[in-house]
C-alpha positions in Angstrom: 4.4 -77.9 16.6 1.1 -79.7 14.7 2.7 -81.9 12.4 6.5 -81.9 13.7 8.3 -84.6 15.3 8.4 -85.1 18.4 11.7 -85.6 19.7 11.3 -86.1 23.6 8.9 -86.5 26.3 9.6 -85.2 30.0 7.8 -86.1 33.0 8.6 -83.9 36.1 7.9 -85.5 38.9 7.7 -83.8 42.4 7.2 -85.7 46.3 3.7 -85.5 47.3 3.5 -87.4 50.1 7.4 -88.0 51.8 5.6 -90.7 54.2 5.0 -92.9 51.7 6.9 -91.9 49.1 4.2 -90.5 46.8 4.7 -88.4 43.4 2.8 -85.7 41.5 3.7 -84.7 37.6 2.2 -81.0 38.0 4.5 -81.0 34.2 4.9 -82.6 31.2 7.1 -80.9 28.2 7.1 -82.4 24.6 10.5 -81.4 22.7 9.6 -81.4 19.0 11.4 -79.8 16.2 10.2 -76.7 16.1 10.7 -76.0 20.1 8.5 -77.3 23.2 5.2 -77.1 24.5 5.0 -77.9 28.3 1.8 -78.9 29.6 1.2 -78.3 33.0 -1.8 -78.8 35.2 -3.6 -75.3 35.7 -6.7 -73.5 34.8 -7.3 -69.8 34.3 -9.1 -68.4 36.3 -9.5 -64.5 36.0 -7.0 -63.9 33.1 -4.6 -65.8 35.2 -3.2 -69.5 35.2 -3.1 -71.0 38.6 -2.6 -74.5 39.7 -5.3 -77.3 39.7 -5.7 -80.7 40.5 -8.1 -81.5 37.6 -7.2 -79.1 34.4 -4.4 -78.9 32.3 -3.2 -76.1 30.7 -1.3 -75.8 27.5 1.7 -73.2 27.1 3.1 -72.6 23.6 6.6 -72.4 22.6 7.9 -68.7 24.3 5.3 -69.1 26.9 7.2 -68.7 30.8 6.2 -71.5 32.8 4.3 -70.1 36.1 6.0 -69.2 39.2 4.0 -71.3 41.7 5.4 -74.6 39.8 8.7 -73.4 41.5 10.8 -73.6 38.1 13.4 -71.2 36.3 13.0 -71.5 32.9 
């Protein structure tokens, strides 16, 4: 994806805080030409990605996204 276009941006937003209507974007994916590339915010830990507050994590095009960010790819 270095050097492609990029052809979208999508933020995935999910309720933090229903009370006062808060959001989180644990999930960003960049469309681009030659696929996507979805950032998401994990760390690995072990030889596993799990979620964080503080680390992102980049997975290539192919890569499944996690099961704890509660998505079917």
């Amino acid at each position: 994806m270095v050097g492609g276009r990029v052809t979208g941006v999508d933020l995935h937003y999910v309720r933090w805080d229903e009370e006062r209507g808060s959001l989180w974007c644990p999930r960003i994916t960049f469309n681009g030409e030659a696929g996507r590339v979805e950032v998401v915010l994990g760390d690995a830990q072990g030889g596993t990605l799990v979620p964080s507050a503080d680390s992102v994590a980049v997975l290539h095009p192919g890569t499944s996204l996690p099961a704890w960010l509660g998505v079917k790819d």
